[in-house]
C-alpha positions, 0 to 999 in steps of 0.5 A, spaced: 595 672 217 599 667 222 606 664 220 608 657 219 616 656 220 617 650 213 618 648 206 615 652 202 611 649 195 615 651 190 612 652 182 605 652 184 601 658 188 601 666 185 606 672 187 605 675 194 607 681 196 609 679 204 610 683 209 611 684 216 606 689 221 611 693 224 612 701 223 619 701 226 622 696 222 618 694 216 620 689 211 617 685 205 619 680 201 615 677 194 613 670 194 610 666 190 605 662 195 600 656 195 595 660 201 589 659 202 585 663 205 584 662 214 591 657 214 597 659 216 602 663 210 607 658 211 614 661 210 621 658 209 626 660 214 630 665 210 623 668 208 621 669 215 628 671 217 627 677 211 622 679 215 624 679 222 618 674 224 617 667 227 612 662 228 606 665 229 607 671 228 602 676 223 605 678 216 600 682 211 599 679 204 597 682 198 597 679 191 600 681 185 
């Protein structure tokens, strides 16, 4: 899913496990996130800096 830098919607949406492509240095973080399927996961900047991704770039999501 591509990464939208923003403000998160806090208190609506499910739990998400969110986590970046890489082997080298993978990271993930629990969200709780309104998605809908083919837009853009919008992350805050504290979540995105967790990551290690900016904008555009692709993370994985598994709900929880």
């Amino acid at each position: 899913m591509p990464v939208k830098i923003g403000e998160r919607v806090k208190g609506v949406g499910r739990q998400y496990l969110v986590s970046n492509g890489q082997l080298q240095d993978y990271r993930a973080v629990m969200l709780e996130l309104d998605y809908a399927p083919g837009k853009p996961v919008t992350l805050d900047l504290d979540a995105a800096e967790a990551l290690g991704v900016g904008e555009g770039a692709s993370v994985r999501l598994v709900a929880v």
